[in-house]
C-alpha positions as CSV (number, residue, x, y, z in Angstrom):
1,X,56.7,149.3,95.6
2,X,59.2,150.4,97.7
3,X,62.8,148.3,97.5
4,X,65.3,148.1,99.8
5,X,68.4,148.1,97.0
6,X,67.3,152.0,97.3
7,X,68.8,152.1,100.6
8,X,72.6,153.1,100.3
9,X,73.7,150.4,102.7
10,X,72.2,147.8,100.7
11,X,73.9,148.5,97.0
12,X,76.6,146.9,95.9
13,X,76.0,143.7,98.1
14,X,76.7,140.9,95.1
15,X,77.3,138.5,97.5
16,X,73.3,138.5,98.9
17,X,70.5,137.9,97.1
18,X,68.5,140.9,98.8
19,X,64.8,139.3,97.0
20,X,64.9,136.6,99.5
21,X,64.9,138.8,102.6
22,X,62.9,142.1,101.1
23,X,59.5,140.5,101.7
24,X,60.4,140.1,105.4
25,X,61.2,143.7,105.8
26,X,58.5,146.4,107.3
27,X,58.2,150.4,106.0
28,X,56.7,152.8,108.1
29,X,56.5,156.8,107.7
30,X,56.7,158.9,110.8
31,X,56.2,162.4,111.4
32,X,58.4,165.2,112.8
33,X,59.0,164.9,116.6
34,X,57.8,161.4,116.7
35,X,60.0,159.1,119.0
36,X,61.3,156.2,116.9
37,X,63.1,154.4,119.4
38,X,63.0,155.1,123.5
39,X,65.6,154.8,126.1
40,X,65.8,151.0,127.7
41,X,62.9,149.7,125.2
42,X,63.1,145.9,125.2
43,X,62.7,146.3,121.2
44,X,65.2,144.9,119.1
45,X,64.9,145.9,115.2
46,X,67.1,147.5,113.0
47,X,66.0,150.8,111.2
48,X,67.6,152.0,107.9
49,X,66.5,155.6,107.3
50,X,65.4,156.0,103.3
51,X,64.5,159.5,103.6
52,X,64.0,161.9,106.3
53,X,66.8,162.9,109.2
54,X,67.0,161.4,113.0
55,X,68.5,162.6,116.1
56,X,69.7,159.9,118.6
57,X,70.1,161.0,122.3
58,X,71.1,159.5,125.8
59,X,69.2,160.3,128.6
60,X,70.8,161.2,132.7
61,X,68.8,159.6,135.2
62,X,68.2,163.5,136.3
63,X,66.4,163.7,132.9
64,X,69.0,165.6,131.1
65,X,69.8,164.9,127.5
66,X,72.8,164.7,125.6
67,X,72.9,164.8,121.7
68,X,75.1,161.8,120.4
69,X,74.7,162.2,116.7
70,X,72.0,162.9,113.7
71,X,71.5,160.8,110.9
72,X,70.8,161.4,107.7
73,X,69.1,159.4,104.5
74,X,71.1,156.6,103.9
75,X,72.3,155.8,107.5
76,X,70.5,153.2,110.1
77,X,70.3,152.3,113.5
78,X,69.2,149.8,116.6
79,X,72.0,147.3,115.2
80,X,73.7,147.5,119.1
81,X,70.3,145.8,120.8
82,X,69.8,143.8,117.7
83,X,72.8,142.2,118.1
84,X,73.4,141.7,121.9
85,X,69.3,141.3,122.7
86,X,70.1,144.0,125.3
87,X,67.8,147.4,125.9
88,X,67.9,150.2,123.8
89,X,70.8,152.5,125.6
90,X,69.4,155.7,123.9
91,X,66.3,157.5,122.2
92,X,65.8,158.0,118.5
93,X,63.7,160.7,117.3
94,X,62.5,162.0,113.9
95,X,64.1,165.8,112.7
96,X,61.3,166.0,110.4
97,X,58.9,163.5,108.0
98,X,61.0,160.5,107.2
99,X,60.7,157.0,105.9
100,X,62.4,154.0,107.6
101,X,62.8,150.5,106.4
102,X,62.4,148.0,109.7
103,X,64.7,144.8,109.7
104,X,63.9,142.5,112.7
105,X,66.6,141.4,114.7
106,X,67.1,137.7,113.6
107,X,66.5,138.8,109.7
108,X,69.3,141.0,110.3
109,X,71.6,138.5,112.2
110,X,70.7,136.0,109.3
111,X,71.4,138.6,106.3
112,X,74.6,139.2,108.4
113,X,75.7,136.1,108.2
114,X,74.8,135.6,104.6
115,X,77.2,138.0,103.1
116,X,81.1,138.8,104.3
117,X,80.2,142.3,102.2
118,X,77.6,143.2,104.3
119,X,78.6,141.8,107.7
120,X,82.3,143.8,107.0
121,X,80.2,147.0,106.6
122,X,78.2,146.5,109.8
123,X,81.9,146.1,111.4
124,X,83.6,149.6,110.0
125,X,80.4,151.4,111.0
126,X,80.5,150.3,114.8
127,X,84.6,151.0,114.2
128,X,84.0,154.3,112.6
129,X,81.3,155.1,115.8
130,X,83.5,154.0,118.3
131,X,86.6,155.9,117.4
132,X,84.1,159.0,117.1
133,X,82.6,158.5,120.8
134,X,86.3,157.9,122.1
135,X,87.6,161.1,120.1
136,X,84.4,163.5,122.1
137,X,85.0,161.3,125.3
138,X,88.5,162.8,125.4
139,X,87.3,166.3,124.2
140,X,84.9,166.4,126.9
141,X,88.0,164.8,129.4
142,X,90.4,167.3,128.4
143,X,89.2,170.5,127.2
144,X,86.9,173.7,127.9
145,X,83.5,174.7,127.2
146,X,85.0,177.1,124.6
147,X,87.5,174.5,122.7
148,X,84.7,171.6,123.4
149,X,82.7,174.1,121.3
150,X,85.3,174.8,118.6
151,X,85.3,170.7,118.2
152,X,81.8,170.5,117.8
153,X,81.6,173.0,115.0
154,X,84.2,171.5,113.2
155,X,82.4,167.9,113.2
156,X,79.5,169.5,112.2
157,X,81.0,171.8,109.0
158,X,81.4,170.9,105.5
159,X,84.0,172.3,103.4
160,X,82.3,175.7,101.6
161,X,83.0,175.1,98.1
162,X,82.7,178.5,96.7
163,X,85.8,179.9,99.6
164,X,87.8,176.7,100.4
165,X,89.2,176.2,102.9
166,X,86.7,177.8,104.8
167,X,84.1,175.7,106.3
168,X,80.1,176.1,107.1
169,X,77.5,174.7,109.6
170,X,74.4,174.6,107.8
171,X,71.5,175.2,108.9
172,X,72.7,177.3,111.7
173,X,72.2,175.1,115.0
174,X,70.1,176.3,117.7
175,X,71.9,177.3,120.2
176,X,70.2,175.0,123.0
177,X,71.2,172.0,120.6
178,X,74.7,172.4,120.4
179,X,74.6,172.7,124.4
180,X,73.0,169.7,124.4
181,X,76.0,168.3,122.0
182,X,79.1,169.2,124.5
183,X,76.9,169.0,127.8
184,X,76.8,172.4,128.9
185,X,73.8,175.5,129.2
186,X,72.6,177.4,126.6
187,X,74.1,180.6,128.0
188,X,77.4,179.5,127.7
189,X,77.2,178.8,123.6
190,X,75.5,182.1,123.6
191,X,79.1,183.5,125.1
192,X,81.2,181.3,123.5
193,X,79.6,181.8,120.1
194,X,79.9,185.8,120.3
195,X,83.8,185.6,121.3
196,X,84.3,183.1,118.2
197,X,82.9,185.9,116.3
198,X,85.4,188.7,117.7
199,X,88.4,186.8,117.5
200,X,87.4,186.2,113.4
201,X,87.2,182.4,114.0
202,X,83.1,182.7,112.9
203,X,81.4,184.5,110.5
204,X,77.1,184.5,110.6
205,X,75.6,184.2,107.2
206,X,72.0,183.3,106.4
207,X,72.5,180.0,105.8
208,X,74.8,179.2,108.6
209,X,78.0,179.6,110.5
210,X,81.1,180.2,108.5
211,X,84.4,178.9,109.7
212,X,86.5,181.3,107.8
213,X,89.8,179.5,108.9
214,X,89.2,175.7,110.6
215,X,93.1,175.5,110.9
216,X,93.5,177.9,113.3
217,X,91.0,176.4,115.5
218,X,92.5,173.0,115.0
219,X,95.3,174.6,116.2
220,X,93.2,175.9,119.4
221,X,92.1,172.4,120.1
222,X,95.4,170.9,119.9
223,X,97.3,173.5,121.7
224,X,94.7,173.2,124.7
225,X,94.9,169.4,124.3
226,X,99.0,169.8,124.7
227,X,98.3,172.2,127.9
228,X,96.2,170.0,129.9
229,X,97.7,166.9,128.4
């Protein structure tokens, strides 16, 4: 039987006795491409992703989406409308077969309020997300396509153990889906993508985009900032 002390989120919580709320919790696996969550659903649960990877999205009223984040095993979301009872403000679907554990709204208020450990991690998650959204609000204030881009990469790389400093985006991202990250057309990545590659600030391998040297496009981004600051 699945448990939710499996979860990541949930380990370590000594303060909560996690038998007395697992019973009330719901699993459910859903397939690749299936929507989890849609824009301005009156729904209200909590979803903590045990395997499997999610992509959440906001939605234009001309239709036109914009990628806020993926998620990965171990993560969860839907804590914003369980919270504040409001609408769902953005769509949550399913990067390929997952397992999610479902929390209703008022079990997750009351296991909230049950434990200082838990409710303090709730709180430096929507810190953590906040800071994040005001850092690419700014980027997307302040800065180019092109530097916009060289953010975006950097967010997404992880440090290449085998040639640090050096950094890699793996799996390569499509190139429609990193337009859909900074809000611009596919073409323009395309462009963007081929002058990283002459100036040496990107490398294509097989299993993704190196970042040879992420200082030097740090020090892109912050000259840029200092220009149109």
């Amino acid at each position: 039987m699945a448990s939710i002390t499996q979860i990541a989120f949930f380990q370590d919580i000594s303060d909560l006795d996690l038998a007395r709320f697992e019973h009330r919790c719901l699993w459910k696996k859903v397939d690749e491409g299936q929507t989890i969550i849609d824009f301005d659903d009156p729904s209200s649960d909590v979803y903590f992703l045990v395997s499997g990877d999610v992509r959440i999205q906001v939605r234009t009223a001309g239709g036109r989406e914009f990628i806020l984040a993926d998620l990965r095993e171990g993560e969860f979301f839907g804590e914003l409308s369980a919270i504040d009872g409001e609408p769902r403000s953005a769509n949550v679907t399913a990067l390929n077969r997952a397992t999610i554990c479902i929390v209703g709204a008022a079990l997750f208020r009351e296991m909230l309020a049950s434990s200082t450990i838990m409710s303090g991690r709730v709180m430096r998650l929507l810190a953590r997300r906040v800071r994040e959204l005001n850092a690419r609000l700014l980027e997307h204030a302040v800065l180019d396509v092109r530097h916009n881009l060289y953010a975006e990469l950097l967010r997404l790389s992880i440090l290449r153990p085998q040639a640090p400093p050096a950094r890699i985006v793996s799996p390569p991202p499509y190139h429609h889906v990193l337009a859909a990250r900074i809000g611009c057309r596919r073409e323009q990545i395309t462009r963007e993508l081929r002058a990283m590659q002459q100036d040496g600030l990107m490398q294509k391998a097989r299993g993704g985009l190196i970042l040879p040297d992420p200082d030097a496009i740090r020090q892109r981004i912050g000259q840029k900032m200092q220009e149109t600051g």
